[in-house]
N, CA, C and O atoms as CSV, one atom per row, in Angstrom:
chain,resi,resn,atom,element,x,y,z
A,1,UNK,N,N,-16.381,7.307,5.834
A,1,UNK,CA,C,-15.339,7.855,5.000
A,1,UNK,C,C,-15.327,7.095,3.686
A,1,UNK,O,O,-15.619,5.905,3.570
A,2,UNK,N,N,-15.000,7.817,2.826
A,2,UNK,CA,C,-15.569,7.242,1.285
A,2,UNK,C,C,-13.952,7.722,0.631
A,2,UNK,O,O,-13.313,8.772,0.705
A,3,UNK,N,N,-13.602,5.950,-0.236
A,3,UNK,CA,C,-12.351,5.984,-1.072
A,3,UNK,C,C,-12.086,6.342,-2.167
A,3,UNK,O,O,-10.905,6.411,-1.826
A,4,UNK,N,N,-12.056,6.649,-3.206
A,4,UNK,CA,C,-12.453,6.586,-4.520
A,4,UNK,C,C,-11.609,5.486,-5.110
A,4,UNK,O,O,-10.842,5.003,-4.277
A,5,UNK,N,N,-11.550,5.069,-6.050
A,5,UNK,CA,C,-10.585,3.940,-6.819
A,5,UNK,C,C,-9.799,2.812,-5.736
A,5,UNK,O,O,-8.614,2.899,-5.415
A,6,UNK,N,N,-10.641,1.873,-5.320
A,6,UNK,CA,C,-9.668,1.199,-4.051
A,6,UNK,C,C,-9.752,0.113,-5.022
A,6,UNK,O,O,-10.562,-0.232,-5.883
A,7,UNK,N,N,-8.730,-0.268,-4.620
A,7,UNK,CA,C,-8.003,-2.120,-5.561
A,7,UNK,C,C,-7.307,-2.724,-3.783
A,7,UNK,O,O,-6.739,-2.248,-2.800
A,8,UNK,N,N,-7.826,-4.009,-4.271
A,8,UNK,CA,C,-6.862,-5.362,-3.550
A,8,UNK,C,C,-5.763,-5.517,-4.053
A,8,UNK,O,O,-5.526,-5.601,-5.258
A,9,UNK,N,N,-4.520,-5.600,-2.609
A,9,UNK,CA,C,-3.396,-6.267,-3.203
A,9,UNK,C,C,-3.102,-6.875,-2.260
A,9,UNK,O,O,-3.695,-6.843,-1.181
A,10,UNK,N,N,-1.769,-7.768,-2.637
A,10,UNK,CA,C,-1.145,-8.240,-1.422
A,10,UNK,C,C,-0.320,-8.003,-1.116
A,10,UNK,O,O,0.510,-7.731,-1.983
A,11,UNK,N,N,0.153,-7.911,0.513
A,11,UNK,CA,C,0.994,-7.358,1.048
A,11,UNK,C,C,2.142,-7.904,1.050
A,11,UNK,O,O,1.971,-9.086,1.345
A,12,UNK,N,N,3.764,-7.577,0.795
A,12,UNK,CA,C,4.942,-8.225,0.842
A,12,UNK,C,C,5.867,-8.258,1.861
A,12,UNK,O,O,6.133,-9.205,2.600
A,13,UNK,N,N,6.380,-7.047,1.841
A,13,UNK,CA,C,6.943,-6.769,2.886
A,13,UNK,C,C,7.134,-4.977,3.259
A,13,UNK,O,O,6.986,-4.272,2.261
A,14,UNK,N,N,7.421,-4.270,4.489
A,14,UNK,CA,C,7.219,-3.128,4.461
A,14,UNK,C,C,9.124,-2.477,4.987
A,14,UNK,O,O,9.608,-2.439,6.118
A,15,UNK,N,N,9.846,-2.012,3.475
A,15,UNK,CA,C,11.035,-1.796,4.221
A,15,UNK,C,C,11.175,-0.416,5.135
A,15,UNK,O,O,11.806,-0.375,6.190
A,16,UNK,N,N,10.780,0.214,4.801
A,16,UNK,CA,C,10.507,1.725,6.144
A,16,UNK,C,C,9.087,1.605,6.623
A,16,UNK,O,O,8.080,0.991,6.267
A,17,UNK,N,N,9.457,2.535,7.684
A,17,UNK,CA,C,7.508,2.949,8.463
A,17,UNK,C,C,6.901,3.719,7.378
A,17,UNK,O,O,5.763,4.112,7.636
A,18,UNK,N,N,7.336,4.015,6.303
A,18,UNK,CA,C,6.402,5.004,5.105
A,18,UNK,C,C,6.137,4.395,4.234
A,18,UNK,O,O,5.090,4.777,3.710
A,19,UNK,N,N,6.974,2.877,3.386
A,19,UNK,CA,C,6.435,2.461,2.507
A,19,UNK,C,C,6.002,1.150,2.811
A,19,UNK,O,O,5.725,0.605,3.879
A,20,UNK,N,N,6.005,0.729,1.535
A,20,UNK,CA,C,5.547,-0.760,2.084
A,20,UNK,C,C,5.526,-1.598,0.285
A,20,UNK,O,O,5.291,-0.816,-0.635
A,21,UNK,N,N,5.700,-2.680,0.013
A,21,UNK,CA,C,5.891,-3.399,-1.253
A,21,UNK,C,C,4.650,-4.222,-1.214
A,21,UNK,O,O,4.448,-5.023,-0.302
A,22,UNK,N,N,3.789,-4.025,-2.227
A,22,UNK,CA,C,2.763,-4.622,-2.706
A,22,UNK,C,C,2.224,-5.184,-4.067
A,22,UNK,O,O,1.957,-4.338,-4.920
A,23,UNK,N,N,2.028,-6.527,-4.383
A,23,UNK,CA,C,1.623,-7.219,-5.476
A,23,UNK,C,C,0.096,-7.143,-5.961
A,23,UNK,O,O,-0.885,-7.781,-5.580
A,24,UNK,N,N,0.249,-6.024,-7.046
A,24,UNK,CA,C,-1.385,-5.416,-7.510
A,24,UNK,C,C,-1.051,-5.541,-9.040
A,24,UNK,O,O,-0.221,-5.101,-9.835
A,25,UNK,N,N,-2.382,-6.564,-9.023
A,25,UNK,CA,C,-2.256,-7.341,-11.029
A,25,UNK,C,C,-1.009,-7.486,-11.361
A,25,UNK,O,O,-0.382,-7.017,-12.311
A,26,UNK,N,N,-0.669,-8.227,-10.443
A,26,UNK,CA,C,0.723,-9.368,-10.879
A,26,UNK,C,C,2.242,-8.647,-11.169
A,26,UNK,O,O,3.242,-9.274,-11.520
A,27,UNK,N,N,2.173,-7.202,-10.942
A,27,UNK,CA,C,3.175,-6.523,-10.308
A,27,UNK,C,C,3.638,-5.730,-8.935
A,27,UNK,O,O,2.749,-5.304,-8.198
A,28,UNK,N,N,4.695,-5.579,-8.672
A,28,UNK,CA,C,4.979,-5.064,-7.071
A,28,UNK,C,C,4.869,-3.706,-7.611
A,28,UNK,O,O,5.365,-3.268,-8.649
A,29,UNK,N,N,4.081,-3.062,-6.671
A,29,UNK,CA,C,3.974,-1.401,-6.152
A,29,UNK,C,C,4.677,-1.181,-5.330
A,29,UNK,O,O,5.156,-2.126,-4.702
A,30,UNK,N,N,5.075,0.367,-4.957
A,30,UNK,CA,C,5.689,0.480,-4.042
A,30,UNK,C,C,4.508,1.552,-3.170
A,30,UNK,O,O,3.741,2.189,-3.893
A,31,UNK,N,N,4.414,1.686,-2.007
A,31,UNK,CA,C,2.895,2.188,-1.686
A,31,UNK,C,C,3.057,2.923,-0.387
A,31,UNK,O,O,3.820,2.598,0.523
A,32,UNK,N,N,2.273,3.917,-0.413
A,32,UNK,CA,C,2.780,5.160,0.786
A,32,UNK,C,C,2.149,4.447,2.203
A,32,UNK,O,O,0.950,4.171,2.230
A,33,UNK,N,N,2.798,4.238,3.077
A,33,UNK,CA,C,2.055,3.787,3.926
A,33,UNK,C,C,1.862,4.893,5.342
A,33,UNK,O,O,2.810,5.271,6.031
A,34,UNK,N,N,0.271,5.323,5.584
A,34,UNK,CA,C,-0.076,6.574,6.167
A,34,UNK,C,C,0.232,6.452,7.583
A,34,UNK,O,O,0.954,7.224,8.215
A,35,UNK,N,N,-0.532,5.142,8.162
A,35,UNK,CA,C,-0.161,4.649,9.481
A,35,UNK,C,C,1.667,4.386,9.466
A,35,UNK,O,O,2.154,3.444,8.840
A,36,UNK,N,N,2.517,5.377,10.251
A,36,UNK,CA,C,3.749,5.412,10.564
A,36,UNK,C,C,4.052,4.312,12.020
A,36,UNK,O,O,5.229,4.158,12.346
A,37,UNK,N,N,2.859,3.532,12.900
A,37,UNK,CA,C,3.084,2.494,13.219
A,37,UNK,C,C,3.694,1.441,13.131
A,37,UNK,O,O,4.210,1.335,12.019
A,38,UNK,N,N,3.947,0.318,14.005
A,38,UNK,CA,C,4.125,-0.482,13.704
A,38,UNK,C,C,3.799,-1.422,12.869
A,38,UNK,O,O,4.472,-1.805,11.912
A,39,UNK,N,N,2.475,-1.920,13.307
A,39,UNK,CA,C,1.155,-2.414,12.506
A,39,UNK,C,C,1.808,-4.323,12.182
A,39,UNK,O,O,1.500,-5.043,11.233
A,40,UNK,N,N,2.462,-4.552,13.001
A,40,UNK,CA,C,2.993,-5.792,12.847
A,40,UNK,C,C,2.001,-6.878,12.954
A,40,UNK,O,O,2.068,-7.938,12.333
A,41,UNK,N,N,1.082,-6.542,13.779
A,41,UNK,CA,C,-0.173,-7.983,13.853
A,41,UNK,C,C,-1.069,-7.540,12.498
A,41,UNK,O,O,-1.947,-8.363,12.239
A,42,UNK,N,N,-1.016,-6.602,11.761
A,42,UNK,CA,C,-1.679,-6.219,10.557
A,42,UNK,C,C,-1.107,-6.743,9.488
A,42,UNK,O,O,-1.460,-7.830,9.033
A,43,UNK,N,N,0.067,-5.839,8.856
A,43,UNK,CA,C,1.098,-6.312,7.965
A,43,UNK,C,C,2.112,-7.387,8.242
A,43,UNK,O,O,3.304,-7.314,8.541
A,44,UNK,N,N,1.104,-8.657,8.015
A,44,UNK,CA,C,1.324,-9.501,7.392
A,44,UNK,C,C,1.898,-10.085,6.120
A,44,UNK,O,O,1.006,-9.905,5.290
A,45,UNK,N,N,2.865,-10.659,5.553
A,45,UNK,CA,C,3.380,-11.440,4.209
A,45,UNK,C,C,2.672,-11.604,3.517
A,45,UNK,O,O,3.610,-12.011,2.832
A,46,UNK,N,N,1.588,-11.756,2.715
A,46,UNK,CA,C,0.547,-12.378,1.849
A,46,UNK,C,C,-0.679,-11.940,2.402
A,46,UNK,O,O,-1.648,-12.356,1.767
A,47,UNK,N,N,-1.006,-11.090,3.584
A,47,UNK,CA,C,-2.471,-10.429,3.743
A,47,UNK,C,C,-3.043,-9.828,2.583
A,47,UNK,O,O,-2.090,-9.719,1.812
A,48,UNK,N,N,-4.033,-9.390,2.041
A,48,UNK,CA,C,-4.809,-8.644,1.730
A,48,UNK,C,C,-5.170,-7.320,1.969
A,48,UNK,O,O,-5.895,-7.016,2.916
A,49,UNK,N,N,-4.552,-6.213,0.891
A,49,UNK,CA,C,-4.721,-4.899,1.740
A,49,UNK,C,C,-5.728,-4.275,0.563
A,49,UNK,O,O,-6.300,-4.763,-0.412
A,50,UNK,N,N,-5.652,-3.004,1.130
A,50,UNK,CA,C,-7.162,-2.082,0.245
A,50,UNK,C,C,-5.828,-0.663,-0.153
A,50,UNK,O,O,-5.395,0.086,0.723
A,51,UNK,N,N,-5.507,-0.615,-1.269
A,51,UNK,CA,C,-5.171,0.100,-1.961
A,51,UNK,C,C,-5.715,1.625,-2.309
A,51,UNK,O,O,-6.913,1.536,-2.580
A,52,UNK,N,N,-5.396,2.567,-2.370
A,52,UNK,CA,C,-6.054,3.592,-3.202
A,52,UNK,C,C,-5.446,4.596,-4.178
A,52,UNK,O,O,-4.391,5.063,-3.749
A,53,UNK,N,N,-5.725,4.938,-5.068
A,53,UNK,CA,C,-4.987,5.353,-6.110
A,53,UNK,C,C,-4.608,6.861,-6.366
A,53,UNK,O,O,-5.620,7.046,-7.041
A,54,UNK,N,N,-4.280,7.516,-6.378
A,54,UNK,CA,C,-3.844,8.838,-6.354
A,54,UNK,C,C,-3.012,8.988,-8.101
A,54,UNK,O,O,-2.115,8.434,-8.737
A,55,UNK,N,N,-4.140,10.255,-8.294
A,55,UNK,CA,C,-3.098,10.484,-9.700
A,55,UNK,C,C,-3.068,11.857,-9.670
A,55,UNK,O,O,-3.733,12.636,-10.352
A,56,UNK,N,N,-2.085,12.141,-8.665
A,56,UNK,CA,C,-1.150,12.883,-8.079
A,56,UNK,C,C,0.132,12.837,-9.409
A,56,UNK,O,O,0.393,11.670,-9.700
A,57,UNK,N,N,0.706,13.578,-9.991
A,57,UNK,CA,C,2.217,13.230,-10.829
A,57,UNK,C,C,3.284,14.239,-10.067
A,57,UNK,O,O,4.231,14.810,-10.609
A,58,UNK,N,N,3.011,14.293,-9.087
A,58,UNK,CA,C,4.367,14.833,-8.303
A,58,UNK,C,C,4.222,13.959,-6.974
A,58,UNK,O,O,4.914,14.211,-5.988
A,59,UNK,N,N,3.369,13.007,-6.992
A,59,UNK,CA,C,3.900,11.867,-5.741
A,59,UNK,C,C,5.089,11.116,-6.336
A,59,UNK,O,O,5.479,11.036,-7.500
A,60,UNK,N,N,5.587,10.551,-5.121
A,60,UNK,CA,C,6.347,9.380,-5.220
A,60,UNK,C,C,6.369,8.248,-5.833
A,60,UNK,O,O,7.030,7.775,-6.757
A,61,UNK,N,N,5.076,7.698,-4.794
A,61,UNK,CA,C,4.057,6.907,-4.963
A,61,UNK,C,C,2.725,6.755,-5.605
A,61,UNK,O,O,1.951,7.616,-5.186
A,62,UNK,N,N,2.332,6.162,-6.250
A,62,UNK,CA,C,0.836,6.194,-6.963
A,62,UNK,C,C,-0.317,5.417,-6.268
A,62,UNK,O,O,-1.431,5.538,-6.778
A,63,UNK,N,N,-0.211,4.787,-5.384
A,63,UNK,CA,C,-1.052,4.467,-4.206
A,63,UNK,C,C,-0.632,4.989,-2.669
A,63,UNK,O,O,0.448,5.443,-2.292
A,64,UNK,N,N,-1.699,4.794,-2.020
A,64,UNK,CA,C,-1.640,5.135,-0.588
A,64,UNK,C,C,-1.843,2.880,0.193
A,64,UNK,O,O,-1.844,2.643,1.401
C-alpha cells in the first residue's frame, strides 16, 4: 500500500477515538485518527507517528 505525502510527527495526546494531537514542524495538528481502537500500547506521549496529508478543503482535518 503506497502513501503519498507522509511526514513524521510526534504524538501528544489522543482526546477522542477519532482524533488525536500531533507536533509536525514545531506546531500541534489536530489529526484524523482511522484506527477507532484503542491503540494504547501504540499511542504513546512522544512516539513517532507517519502522518499523511490530504488536501481535501471540506475535511476537518488536514492529515490522517
Amino acid at each position: 500500500m503506497e502513501y503519498p505525502e507522509v511526514s513524521l510527527a510526534t504524538f501528544c495526546q489522543r482526546p477522542n477515538r477519532f482524533v488525536a494531537i500531533c507536533q509536525l514542524a514545531g506546531q500541534q495538528v489536530i489529526v484524523h485518527v482511522k484506527n477507532t481502537g484503542k491503540c494504547r500500547e501504540l499511542l504513546i506521549p512522544g512516539v513517532t507517528v507517519a502522518l499523511t496529508h490530504s488536501r481535501n478543503p471540506n475535511r476537518k482535518t488536514a492529515y490522517d
